[in-house]
N, C-alpha and C positions, 0 to 999 in steps of 0.2 A: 684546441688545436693551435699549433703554432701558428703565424703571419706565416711562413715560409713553406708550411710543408705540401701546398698545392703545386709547388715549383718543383719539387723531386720528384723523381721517377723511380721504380725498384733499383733502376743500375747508381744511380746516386745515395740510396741507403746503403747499399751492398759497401762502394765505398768508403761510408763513413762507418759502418761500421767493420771493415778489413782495416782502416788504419784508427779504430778506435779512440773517433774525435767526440768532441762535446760531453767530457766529463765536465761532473759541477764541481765547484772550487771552495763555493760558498761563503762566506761573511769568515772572518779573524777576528781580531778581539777588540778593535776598535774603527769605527765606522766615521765618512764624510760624506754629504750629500755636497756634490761638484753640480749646480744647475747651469747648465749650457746656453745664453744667449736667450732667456725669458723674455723677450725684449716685443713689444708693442708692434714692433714691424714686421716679426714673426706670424703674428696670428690677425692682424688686421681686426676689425670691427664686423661684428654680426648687419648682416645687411649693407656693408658697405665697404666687401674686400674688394669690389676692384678698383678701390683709391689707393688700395697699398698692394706694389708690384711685387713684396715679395713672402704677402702671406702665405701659411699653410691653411685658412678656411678652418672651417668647423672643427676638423679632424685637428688641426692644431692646437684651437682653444679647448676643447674636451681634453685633452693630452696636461695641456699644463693645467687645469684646472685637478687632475690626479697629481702629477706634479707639484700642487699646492697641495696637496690634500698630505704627500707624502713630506713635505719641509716642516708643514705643521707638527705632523706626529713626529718627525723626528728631532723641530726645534725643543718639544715638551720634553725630549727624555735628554735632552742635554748632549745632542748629538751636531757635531758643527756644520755649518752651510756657507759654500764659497757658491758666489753668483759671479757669471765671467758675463761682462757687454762687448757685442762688435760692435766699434765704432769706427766711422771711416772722415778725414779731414773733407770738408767742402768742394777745396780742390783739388783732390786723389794726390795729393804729396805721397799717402803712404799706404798707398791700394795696394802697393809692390805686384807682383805677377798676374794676380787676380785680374789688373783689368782690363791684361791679354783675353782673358777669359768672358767677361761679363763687363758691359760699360757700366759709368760712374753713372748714377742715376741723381739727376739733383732732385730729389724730393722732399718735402717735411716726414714722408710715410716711412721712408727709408731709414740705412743705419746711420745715416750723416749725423757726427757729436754737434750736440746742442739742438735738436728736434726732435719732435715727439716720439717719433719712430724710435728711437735710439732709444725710449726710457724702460726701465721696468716695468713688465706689463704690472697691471693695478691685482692680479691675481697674485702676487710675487710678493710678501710681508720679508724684507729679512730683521731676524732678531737685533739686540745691541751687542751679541758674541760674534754675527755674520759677518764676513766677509763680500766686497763686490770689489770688483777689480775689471780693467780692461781688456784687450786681447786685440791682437789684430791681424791674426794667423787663424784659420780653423781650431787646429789645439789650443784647449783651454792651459795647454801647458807650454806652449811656447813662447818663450819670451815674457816670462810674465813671473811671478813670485808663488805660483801654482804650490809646486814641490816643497818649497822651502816651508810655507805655510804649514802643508800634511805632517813633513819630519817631523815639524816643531811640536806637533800635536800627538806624536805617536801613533799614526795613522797607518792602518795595515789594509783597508779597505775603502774602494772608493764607488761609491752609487752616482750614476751619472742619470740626470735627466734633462730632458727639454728637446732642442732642433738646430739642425736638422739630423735626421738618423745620416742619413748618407753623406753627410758633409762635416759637418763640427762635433758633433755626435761621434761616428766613428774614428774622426783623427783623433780626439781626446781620447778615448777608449783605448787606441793603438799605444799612443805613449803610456798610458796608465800601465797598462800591459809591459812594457818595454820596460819601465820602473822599478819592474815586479810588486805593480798593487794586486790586492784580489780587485778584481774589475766587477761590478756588477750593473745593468742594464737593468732601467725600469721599463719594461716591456711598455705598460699602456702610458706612460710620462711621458715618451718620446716621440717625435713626429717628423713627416715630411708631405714636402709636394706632390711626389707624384709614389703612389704606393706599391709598383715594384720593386722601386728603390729601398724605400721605408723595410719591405719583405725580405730583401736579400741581403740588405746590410744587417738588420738583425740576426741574419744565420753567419753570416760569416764571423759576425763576432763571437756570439755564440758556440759556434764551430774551435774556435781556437783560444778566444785572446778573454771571455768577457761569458759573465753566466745575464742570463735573457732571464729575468721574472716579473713577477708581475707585483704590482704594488702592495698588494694586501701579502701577501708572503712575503716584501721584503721588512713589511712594517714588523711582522710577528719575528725575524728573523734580528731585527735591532731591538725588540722588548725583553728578545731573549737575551740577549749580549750586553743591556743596561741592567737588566735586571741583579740587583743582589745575590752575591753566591748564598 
């Protein structure tokens, strides 16, 4: 069963299925894993998230530890991996709107560049083909050499994991979409704080813009697509 489907009700399938949404798209012919913000501040320490204000706890670390599981198998088949970091200046020079929203947290736990928080969590191996770059926007595509990378690569398909679903997650998703990539969701790689969010932003992507699967199917679906004709 989906995360989402305790949230609808028969007049909400009726619906989606009268404007017949959530068709699958499925993989094209050459695939990128885009890991979203793997980042040490994300998932805090076992037994000691609440020194870090902005993990996602257990349910995060389980998340990216699939998420690792998913770079691996697809660093082996020669399939590329961009890692994006938020990082934010010491003293919010460049928080921009955000921190109307949320104040600037002076933490080492945090996304503040140059402390621990900010690194890639120790789950997170990237190959010497991978890619890490910065970001300082939700989308992993704004502002950043995202796009230009994928063209270059011949990329028609993009797998997105990590966190959060309802934040970075879904902005990256949106633009992917916008781009016209096939969008793909790793259902259990991705994570958030609080889980009806996590629930209903995978349907809404799902719904229109981005196919929701689960990692052992996305894996069989890139063995397919490396594999020799």
């Amino acid at each position: 069963m989906k995360p989402w489907t305790r949230y609808l009700d028969d007049a909400d399938q009726a619906v989606l299925q009268k404007g017949r949404f959530g068709n699958r798209m499925g993989l094209g012919k050459r695939a990128a894993i885009v890991a979203i913000d793997c980042q040490k501040y994300m998932v805090g320490e076992e037994g000691r998230d609440s020194n870090w204000p902005s993990s996602c706890g257990a349910i995060g670390r389980a998340a990216l530890q699939r998420g690792a599981d998913l770079v691996a198998r697809a660093q082996a088949m020669g399939v590329p991996v961009f890692f994006t970091l938020f990082e934010l200046a010491a003293n919010g020079k460049d928080i921009g709107v955000y921190g109307r929203k949320r104040s600037l947290l002076d933490s080492q736990h945090w996304c503040l560049e140059n402390t621990k928080g900010a690194e890639l969590s120790d789950l997170m191996s990237p190959a010497e083909q991978d890619v890490t770059f910065v970001k300082k926007k939700p989308s992993g595509f704004h502002g950043t050499p995202l796009l230009g990378y994928l063209n270059d690569r011949d990329i028609d398909t993009v797998i997105v994991i990590g966190g959060a679903t309802s934040n970075c997650i879904r902005a990256t998703v949106f633009d992917s979409a916008s781009y016209n990539f096939r969008t793909i969701v790793a259902q259990d790689a991705v994570f958030d704080r609080i889980p009806v969010s996590h629930a209903i932003s995978l349907f809404d992507m799902d719904r229109q813009f981005a196919d929701v699967m689960p990692v052992d199917d996305i894996v069989a679906a890139l063995e397919e697509m490396t594999s020799p004709a």
